[in-house]
N, C-alpha and C positions, 0 to 999 in steps of 0.2 A: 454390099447389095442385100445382103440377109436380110440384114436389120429393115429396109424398106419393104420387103416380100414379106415377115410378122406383120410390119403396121398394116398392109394392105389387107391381109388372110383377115385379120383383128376386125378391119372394117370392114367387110364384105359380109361376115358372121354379124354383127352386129345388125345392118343392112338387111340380114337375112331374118331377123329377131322382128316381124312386124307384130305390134301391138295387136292384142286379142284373136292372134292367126291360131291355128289346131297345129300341135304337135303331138309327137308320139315317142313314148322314150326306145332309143336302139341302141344296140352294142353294149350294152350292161352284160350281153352272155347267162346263158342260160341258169347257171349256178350263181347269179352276182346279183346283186341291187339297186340302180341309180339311187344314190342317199339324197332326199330334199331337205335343204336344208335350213334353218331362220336368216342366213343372211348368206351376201354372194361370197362364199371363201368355204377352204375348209376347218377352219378355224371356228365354225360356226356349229352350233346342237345340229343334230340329224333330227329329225322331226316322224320320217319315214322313210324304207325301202321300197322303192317302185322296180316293177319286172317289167321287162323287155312286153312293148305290146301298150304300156299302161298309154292313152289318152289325156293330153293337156290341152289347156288355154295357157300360150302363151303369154306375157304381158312385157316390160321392157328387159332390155338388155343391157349388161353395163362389165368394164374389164378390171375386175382385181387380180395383180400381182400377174400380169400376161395370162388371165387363163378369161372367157367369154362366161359369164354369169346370167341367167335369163329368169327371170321370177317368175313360177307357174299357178296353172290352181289345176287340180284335178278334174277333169270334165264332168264326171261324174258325181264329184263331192267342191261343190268351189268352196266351201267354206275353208277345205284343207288347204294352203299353199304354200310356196318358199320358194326357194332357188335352187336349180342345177346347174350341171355345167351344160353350156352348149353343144360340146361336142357331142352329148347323146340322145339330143335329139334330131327329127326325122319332120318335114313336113309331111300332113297328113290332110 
């Protein structure tokens, strides 16, 4: 039954990834970084560290290697963007 409770968690995050919705990065911790990065893994350059608080434009979402990947731009700067993981963001 696990393996069905992941697919669902997976798609429900996904679901929850609407195109051009406001997000906000959470749970990175005070001392830590959300890393955004050129592409959805970690496998991918870090581009930059965002702190708890930063402001996104969401854009889509998609799942490498079981983890929820969501491509951002910075609200503030759209020209910056890339990918985090889903889990730290926050509708906003």
């Amino acid at each position: 039954m696990r393996p069905y409770l992941a697919a669902f968690l997976a798609l429900m995050t996904v679901t929850a990834c609407a195109v051009g919705s406001g997000a906000v990065v959470q749970g990175a911790g005070p001392d830590d970084l959300l890393k955004l990065r050129e592409g959805p893994g970690l496998n991918h350059r870090i581009i930059i560290g965002l702190p708890d608080g930063t402001r996104l434009a969401r854009q889509n979402c998609v799942t490498t290697d079981g983890k929820v990947w969501c491509r951002v731009m910075l609200a503030d700067r759209p020209s910056v963007s890339g990918y985090v993981a889903a889990e730290y963001l926050a509708h906003r």
